[in-house]
C-alpha positions in Angstrom: 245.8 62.1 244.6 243.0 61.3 241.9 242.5 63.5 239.0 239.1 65.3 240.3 237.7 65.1 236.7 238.3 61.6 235.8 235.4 58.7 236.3 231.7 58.1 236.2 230.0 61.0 236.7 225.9 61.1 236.6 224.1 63.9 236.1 220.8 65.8 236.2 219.3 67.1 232.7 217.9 70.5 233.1 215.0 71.2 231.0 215.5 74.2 228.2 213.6 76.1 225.8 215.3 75.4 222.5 213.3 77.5 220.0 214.7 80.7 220.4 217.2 83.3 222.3 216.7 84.2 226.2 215.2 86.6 227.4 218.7 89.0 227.5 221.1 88.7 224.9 223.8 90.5 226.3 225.7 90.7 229.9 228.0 93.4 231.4 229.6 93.3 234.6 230.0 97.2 236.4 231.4 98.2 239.1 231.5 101.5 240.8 232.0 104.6 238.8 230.6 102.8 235.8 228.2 105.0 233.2 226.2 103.4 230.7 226.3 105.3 227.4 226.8 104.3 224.3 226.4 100.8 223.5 225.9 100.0 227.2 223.7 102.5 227.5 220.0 101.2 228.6 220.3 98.4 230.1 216.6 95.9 230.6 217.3 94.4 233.8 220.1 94.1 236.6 221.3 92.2 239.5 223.6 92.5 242.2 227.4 90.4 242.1 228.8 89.3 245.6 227.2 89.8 249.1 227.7 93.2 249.6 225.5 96.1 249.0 225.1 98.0 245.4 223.6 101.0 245.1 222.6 102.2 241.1 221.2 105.1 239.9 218.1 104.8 237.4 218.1 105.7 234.0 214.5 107.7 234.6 215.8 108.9 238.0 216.3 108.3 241.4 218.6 105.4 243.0 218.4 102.2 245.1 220.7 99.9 246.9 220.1 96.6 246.8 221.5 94.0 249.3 223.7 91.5 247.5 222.0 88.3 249.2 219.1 89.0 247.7 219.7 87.5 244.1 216.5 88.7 242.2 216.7 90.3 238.8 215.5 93.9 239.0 214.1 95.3 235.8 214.6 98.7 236.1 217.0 100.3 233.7 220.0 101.8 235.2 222.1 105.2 234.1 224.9 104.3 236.5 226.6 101.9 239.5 227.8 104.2 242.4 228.9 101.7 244.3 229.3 98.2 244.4 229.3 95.3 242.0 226.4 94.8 239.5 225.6 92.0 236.0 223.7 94.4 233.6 221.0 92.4 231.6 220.5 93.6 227.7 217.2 92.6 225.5 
């Protein structure tokens, strides 16, 4: 068997904004149960992890669950995951 990392590989060069940091600085990954206070606390931004369903309560109130196939970035701030599996996005 060939080593799957060996030979000529090409390659597609993404283009990138070099003059600064992105637009989050900092990544958690929660899952059920999880709070955010304290260093985690406030959160700019979240998305869901895996296919299944999430469902987060807001920092200013109120909750939502989000389908896991979606993939968009919701900026919303979150207080807590209640279930599921979400990336939490800091500025």
């Amino acid at each position: 068997m060939a080593n799957p990392i060996s030979g000529p590989y090409t390659y597609t060069a993404l283009p990138y904004h070099a003059s600064g940091p992105g637009k989050y600085n900092k990544v958690v990954l929660a899952a059920a149960t999880f709070y955010a206070t304290g260093s985690n606390a406030y959160p700019s931004a979240f998305y869901v992890s895996g296919s299944g369903d999430a469902t987060v309560t807001l920092a200013n109130g109120g909750s939502i669950t989000v389908n896991g196939s979606d993939r968009s970035i919701f900026e919303m701030s979150v207080a807590s995951v209640t279930s599921g599996t979400v990336y939490l996005l800091y500025s």
